[in-house]
ZAKESE-976273 format. One record per residue: chain; y, z, x negated of N, C-alpha, C in turn; residue number from 1; residue in three letters. Coordinates in nm, 3 decimals. Atoms other than C-alpha are relative to their C-alpha. Example, Ala and Ser with C-alpha at 12.3 -4.5 7.8 and 13.67 -1.06 7.14 Angstrom:
# ZAKESE-976273
 chain n_north    n_up  n_east ca_north   ca_up ca_east c_north    c_up  c_east resi resn
     A  -0.119   0.000  -0.089   -0.450   0.780  -1.230   0.120   0.000  -0.090    1  ALA
     A  -0.119  -0.006   0.082   -0.106   0.714  -1.367   0.109   0.073   0.077    2  SER
This chain:
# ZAKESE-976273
 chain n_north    n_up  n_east ca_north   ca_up ca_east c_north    c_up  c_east resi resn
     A   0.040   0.137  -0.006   -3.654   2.337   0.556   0.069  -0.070   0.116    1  UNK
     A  -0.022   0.105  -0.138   -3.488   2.079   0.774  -0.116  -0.095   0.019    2  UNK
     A   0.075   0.091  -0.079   -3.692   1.932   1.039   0.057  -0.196   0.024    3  UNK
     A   0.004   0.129   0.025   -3.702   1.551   1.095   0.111  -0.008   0.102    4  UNK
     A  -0.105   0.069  -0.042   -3.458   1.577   1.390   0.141   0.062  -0.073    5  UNK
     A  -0.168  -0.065   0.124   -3.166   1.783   1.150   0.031  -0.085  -0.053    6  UNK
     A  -0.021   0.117   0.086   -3.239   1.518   0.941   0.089  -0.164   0.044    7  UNK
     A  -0.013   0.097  -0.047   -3.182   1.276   1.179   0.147  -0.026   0.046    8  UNK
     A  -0.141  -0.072   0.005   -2.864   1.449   1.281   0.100  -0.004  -0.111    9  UNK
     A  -0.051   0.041   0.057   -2.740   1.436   1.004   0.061  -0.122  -0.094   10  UNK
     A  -0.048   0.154   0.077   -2.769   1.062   0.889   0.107  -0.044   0.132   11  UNK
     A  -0.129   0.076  -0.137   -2.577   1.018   1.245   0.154   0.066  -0.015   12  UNK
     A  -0.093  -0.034   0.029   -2.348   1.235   1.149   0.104  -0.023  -0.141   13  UNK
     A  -0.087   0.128   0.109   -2.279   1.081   0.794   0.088  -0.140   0.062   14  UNK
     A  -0.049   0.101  -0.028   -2.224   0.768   0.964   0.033   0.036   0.054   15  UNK
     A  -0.170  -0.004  -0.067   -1.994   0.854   1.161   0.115   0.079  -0.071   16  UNK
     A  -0.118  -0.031   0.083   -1.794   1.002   0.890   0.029  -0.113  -0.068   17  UNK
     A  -0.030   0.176   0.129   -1.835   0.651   0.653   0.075  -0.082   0.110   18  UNK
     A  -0.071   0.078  -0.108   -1.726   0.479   1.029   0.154   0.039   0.003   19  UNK
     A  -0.157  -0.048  -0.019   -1.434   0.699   1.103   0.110  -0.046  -0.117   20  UNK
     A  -0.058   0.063   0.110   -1.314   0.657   0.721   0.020  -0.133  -0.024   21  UNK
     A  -0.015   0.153  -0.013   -1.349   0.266   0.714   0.085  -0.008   0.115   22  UNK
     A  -0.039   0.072  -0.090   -1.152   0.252   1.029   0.136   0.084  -0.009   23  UNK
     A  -0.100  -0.026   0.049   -0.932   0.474   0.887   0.098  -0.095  -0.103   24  UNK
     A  -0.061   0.065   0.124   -0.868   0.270   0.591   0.050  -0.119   0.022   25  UNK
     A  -0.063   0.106  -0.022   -0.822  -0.044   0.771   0.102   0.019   0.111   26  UNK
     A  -0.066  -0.006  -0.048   -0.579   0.124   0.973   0.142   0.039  -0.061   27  UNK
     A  -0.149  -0.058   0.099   -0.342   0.226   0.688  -0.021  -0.111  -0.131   28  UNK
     A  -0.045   0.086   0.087   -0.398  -0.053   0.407  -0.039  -0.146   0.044   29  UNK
     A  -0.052   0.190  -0.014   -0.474  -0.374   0.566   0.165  -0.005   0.028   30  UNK
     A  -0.153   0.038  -0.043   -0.100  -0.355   0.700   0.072   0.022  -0.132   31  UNK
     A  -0.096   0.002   0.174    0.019  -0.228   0.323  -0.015  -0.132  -0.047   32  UNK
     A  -0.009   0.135   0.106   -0.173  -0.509   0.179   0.022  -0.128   0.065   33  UNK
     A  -0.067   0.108   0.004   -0.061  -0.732   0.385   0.126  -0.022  -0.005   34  UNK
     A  -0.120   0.013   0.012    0.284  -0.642   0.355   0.024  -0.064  -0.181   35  UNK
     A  -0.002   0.044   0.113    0.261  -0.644  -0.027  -0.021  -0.135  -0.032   36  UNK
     A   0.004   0.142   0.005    0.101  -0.997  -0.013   0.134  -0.092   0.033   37  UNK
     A  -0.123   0.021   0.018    0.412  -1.114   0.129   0.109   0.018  -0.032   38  UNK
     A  -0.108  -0.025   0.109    0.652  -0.968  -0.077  -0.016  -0.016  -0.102   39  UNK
     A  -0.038   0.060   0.179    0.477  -1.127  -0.379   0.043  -0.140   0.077   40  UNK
     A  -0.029   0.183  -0.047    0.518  -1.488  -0.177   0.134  -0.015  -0.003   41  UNK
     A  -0.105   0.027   0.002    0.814  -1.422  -0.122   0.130  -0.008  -0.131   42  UNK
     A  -0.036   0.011   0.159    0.894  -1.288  -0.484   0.005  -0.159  -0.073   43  UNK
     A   0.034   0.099   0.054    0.758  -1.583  -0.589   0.084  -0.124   0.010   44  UNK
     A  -0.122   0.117  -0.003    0.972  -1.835  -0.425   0.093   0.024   0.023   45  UNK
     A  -0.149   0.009   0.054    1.260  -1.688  -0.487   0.002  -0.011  -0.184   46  UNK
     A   0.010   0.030   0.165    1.164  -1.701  -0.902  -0.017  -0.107   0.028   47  UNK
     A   0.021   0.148   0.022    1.080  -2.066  -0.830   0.159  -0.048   0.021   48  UNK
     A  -0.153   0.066  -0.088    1.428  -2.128  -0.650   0.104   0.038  -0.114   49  UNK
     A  -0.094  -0.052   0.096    1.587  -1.930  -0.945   0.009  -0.073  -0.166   50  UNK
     A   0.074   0.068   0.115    1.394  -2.082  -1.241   0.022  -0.179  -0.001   51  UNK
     A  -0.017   0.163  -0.022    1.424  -2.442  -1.090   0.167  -0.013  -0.047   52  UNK
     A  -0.103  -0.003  -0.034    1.783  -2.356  -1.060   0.044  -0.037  -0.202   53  UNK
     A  -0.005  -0.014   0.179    1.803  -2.287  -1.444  -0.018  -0.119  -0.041   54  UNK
     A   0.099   0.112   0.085    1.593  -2.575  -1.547   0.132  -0.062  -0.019   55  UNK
     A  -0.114   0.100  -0.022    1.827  -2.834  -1.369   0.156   0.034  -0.065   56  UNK
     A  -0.132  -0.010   0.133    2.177  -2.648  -1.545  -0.038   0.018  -0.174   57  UNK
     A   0.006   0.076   0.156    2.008  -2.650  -1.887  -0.013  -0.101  -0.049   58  UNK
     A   0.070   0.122   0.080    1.891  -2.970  -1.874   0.068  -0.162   0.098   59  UNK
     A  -0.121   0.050  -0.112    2.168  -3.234  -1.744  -0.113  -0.152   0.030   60  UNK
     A   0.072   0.120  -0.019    2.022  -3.553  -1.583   0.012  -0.108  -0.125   61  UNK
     A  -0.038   0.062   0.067    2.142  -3.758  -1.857  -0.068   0.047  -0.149   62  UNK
     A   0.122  -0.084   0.153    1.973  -3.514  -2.146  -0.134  -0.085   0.046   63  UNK
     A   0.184   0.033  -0.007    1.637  -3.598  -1.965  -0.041  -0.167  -0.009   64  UNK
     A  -0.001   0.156  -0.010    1.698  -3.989  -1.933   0.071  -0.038  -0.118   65  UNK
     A   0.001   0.031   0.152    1.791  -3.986  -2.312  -0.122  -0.011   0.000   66  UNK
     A   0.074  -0.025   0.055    1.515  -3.859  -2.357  -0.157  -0.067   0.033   67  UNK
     A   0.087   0.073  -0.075    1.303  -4.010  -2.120   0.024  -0.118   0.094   68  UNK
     A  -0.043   0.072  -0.051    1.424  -4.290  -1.961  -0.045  -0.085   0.150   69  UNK
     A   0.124  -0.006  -0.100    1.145  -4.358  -1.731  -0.046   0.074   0.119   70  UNK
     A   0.041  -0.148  -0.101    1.128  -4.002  -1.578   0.100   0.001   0.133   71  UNK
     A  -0.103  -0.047  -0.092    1.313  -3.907  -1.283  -0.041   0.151   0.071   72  UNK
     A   0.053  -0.148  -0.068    1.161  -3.565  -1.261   0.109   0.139   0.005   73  UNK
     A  -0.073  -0.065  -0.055    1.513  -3.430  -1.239   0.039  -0.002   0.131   74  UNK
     A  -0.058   0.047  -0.113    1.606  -3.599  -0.965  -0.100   0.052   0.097   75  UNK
     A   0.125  -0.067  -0.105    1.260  -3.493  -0.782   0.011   0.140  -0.002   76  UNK
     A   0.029  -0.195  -0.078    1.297  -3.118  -0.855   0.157   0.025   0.052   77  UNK
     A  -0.095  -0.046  -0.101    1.668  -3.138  -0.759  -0.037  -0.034   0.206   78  UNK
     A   0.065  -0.019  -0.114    1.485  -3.292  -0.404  -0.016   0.093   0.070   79  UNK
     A   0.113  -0.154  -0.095    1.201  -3.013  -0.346   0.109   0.085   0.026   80  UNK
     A  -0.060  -0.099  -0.024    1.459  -2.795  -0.394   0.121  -0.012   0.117   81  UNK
     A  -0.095   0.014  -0.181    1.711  -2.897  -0.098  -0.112  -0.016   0.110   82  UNK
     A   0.060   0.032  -0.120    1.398  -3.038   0.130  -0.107   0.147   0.012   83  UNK
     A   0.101  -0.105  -0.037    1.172  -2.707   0.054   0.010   0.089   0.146   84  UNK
     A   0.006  -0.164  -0.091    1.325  -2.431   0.249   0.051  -0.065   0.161   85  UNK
     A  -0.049   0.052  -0.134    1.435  -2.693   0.579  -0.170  -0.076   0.047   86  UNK
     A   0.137   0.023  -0.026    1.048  -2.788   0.569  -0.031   0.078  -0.006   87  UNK
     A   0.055  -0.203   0.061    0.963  -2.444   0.517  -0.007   0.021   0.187   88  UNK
     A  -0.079  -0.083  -0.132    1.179  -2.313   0.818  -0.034  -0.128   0.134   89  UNK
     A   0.022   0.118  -0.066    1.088  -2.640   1.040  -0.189   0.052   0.033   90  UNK
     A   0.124  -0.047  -0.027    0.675  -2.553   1.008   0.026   0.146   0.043   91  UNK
     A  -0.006  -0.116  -0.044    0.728  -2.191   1.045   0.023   0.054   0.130   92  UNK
     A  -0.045  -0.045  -0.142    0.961  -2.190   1.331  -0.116  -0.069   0.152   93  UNK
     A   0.048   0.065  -0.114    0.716  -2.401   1.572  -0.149   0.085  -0.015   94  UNK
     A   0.131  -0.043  -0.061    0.378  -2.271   1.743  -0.068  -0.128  -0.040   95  UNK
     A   0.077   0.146  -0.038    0.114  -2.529   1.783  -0.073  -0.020   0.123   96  UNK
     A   0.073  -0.021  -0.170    0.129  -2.493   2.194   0.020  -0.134   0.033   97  UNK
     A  -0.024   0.109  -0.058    0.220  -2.853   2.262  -0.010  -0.088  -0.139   98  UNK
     A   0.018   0.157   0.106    0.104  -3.169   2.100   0.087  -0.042  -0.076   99  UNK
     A  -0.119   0.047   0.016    0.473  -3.241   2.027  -0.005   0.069  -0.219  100  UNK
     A  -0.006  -0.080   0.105    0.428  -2.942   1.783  -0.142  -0.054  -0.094  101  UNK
     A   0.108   0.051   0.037    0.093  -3.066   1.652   0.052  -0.143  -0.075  102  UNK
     A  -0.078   0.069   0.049    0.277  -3.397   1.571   0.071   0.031  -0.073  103  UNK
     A  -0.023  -0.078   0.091    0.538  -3.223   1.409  -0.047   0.047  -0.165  104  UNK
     A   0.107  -0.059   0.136    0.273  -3.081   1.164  -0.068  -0.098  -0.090  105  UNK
     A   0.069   0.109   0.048    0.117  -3.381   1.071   0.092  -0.097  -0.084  106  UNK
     A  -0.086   0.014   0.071    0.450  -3.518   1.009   0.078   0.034  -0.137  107  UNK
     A  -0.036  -0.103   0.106    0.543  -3.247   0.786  -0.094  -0.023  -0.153  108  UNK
     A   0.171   0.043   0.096    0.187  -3.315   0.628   0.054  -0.136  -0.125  109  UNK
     A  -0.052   0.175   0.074    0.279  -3.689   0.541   0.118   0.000  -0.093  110  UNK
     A  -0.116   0.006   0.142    0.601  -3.600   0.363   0.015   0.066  -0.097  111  UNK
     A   0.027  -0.096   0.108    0.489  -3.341   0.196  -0.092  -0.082  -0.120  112  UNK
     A   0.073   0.072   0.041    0.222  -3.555   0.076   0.036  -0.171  -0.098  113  UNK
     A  -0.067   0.141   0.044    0.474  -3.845  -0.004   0.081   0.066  -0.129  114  UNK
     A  -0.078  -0.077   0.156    0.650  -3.593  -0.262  -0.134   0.042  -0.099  115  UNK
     A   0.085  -0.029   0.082    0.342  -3.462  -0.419  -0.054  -0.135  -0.047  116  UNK
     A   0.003   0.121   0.084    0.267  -3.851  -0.491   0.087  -0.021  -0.110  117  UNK
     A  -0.116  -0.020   0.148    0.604  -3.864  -0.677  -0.022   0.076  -0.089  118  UNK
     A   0.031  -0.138   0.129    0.564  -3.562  -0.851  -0.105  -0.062  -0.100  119  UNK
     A   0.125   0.035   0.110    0.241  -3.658  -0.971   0.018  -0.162  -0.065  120  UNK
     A  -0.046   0.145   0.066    0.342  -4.031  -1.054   0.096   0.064  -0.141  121  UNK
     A  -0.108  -0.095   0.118    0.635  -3.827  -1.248  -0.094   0.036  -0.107  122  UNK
     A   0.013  -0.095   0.084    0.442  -3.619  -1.432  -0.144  -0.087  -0.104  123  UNK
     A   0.116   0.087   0.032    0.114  -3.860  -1.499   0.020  -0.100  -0.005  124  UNK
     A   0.005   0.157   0.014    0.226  -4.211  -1.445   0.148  -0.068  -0.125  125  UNK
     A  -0.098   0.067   0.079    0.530  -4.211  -1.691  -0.051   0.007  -0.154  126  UNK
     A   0.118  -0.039   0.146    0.424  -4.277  -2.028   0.114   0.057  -0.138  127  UNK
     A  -0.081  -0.063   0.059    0.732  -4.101  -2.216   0.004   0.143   0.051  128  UNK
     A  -0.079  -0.165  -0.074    0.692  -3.787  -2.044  -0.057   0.115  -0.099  129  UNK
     A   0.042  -0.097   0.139    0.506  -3.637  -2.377   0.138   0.035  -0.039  130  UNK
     A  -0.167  -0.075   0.069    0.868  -3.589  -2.487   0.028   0.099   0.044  131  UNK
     A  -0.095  -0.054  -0.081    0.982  -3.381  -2.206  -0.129   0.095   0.035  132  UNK
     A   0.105  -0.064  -0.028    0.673  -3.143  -2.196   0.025   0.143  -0.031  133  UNK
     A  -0.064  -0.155   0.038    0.872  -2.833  -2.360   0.086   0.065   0.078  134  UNK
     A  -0.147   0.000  -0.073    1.126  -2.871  -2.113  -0.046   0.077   0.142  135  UNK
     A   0.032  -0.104  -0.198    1.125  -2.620  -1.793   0.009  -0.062   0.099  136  UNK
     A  -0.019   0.071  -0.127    1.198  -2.869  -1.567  -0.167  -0.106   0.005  137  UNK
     A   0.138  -0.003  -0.046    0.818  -2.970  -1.645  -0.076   0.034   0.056  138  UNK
     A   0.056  -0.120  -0.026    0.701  -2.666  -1.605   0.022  -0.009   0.108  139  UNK
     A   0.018   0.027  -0.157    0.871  -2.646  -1.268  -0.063  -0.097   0.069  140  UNK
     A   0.036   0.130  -0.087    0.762  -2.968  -1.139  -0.191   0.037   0.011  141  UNK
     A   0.092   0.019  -0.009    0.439  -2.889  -1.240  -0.045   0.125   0.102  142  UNK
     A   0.000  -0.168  -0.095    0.430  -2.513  -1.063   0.044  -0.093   0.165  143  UNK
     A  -0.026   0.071  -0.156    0.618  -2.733  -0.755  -0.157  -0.080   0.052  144  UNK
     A   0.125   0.122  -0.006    0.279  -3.017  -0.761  -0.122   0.119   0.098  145  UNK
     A   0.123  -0.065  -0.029    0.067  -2.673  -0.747   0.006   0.079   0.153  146  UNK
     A  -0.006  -0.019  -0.160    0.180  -2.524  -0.430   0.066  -0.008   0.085  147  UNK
     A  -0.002   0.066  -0.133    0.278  -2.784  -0.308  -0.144  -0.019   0.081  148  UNK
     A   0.094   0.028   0.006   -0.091  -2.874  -0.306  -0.062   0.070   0.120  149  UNK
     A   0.008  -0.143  -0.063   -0.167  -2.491  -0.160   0.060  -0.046   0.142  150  UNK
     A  -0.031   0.024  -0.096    0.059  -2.585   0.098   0.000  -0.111   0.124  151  UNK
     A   0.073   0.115  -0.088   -0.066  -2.903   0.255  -0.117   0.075   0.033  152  UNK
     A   0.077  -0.034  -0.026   -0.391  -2.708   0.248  -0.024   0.097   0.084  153  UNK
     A  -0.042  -0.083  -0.106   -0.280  -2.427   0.477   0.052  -0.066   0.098  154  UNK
     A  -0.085   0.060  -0.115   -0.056  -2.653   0.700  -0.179  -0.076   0.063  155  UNK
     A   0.065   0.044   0.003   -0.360  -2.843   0.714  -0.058   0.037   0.080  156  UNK
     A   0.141  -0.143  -0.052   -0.623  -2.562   0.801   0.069   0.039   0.134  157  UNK
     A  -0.083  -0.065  -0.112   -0.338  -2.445   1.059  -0.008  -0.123   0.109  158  UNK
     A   0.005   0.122  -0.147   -0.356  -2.830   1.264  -0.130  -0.020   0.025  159  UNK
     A   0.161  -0.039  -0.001   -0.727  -2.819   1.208  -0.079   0.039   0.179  160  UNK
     A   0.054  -0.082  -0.031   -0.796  -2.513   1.339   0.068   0.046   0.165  161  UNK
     A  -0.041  -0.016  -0.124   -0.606  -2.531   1.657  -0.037  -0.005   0.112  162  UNK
């Protein structure tokens, strides 16, 4: 028969095997999964950068303004795609130790915010754009709208939370 302190002994000694193991586990897969997390982000926008790339040589400015005359949602994803990765690399590279940089961010905010208006004017305010709805360069624009969205909301959280 175990007595009440064996017993007792032994729930201390469970827990500290369930402890050790949990501190095991966040010592060998938080760093996997957070590596993995960024190697899908990064997956990711390189298929956007590749896919956009596509859109715009299948589909010549002049195809889409047959077709739509109204739209200019070539001309906006040829944009994102030059201003992404110099707004990208512009937030990234700065801290937020000096106000300067804090400014900066807010800046970044506002123009980010001035393209996701377009976009969405593009994609909602033209009233021919039912035509052009099969077309990948929708698709992108509309995948661009979504995180872009994502990404005001992090930049965001990041001037916030400072």
């Amino acid at each position: 028969m175990i007595n009440r302190r064996q017993a007792s002994e032994q729930i201390i000694n469970t827990a500290t095997y369930i402890e050790n193991i949990a501190m095991s586990f966040s010592k060998c897969c938080i760093p996997c999964l957070g590596i993995f997390i960024t190697m899908g982000i990064l997956a990711s926008g390189i298929l956007y950068v590749v896919y956009s790339i596509v859109a715009l040589t299948d589909t010549s400015y002049k195809e889409l303004r047959d077709i739509c005359p109204d739209s200019n949602l070539w001309i906006y994803l040829l944009l994102t795609l030059i201003s992404s990765p110099s707004l990208g690399s512009l937030s990234a590279r700065n801290s937020l130790s000096t106000s300067s940089d804090v400014c900066l961010h807010i800046c970044l905010i506002i123009f980010q915010l001035g393209f996701i208006c377009w976009g969405a004017y593009e994609l909602w305010g033209v009233d021919c754009i039912n035509d052009i709805k099969s077309n990948l360069i929708y698709t992108m624009v509309c995948i661009n709208i979504s995180f872009s969205f994502a990404g005001i909301i992090c930049a965001f959280s990041v001037v916030v939370n400072r």
